[in-house]
C-alpha positions in Angstrom: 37.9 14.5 19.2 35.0 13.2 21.6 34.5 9.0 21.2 31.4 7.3 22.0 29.2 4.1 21.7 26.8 4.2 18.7 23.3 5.2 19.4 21.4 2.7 17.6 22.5 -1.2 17.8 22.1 -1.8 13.7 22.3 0.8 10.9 21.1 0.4 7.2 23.2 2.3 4.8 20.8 3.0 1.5 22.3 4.2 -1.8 21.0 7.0 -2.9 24.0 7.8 -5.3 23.7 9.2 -8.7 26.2 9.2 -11.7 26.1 11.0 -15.1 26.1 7.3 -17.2 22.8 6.6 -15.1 23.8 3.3 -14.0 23.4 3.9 -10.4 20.9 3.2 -7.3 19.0 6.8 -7.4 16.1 7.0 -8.0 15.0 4.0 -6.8 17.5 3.9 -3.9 15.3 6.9 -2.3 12.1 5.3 -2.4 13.9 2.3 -0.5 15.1 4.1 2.3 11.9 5.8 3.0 9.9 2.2 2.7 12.7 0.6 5.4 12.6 3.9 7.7 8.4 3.3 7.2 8.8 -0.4 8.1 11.2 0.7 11.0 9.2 3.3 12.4 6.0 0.8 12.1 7.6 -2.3 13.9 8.7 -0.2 16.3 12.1 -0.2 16.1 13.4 3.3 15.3 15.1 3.6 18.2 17.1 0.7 17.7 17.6 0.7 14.1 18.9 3.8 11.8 18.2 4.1 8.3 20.5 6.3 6.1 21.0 7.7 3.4 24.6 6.9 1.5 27.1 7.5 -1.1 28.3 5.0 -3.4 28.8 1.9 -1.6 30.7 0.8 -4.7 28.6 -1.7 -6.4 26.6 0.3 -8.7 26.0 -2.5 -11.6 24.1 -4.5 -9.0 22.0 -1.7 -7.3 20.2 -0.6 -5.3 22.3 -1.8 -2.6 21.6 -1.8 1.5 24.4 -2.2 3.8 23.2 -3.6 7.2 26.0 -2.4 10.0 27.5 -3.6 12.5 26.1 -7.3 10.8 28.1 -6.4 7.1 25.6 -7.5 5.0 24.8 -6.5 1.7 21.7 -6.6 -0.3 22.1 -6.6 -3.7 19.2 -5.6 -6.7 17.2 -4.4 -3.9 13.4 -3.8 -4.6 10.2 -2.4 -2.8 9.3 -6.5 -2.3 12.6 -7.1 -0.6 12.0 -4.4 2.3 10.0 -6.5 5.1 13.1 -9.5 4.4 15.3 -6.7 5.1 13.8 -5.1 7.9 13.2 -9.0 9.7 17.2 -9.9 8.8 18.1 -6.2 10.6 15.9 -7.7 13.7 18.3 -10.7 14.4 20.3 -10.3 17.4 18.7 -7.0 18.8 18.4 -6.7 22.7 
């Protein structure tokens, strides 16, 4: 096993989960990710903030959830409005 420091100082983790009852964060949870990683790459932050793609972070009946790492925050019911409040909470703290 190799160890190391993270590469970027804050990750968003996107659901982009689907379920056979439909009650779920896809497909909605896609367009998301690509709107923060847009708004990332735009402010000019990419290489301090990662947006991914994720599994099931659990919380389906109030989805689309974002998970903002290492700051454990969740947004809950996420739309395409919320993205620019997202992306400006992800900018707290960074160096």
């Amino acid at each position: 096993m190799k160890a190391g420091a993270p590469r970027h100082q804050k990750y968003l983790f996107v659901c982009e989960n689907t379920r056979n009852d439909g009650v779920c964060c896809m497909p909605e949870g896609e367009r998301i990710r690509e709107g923060l990683k847009q708004s990332v790459q735009t402010q000019g932050l990419a290489l301090r903030i990662r947006v991914s793609r994720s599994g099931c972070l659990d919380l389906c009946a109030d989805g689309p959830n974002v998970l903002l790492m290492p700051d454990n925050k969740w947004f809950h019911q996420v739309s395409l409005k919320d993205l620019d409040d997202i992306v400006l909470e992800a900018r707290k703290g960074l160096l």
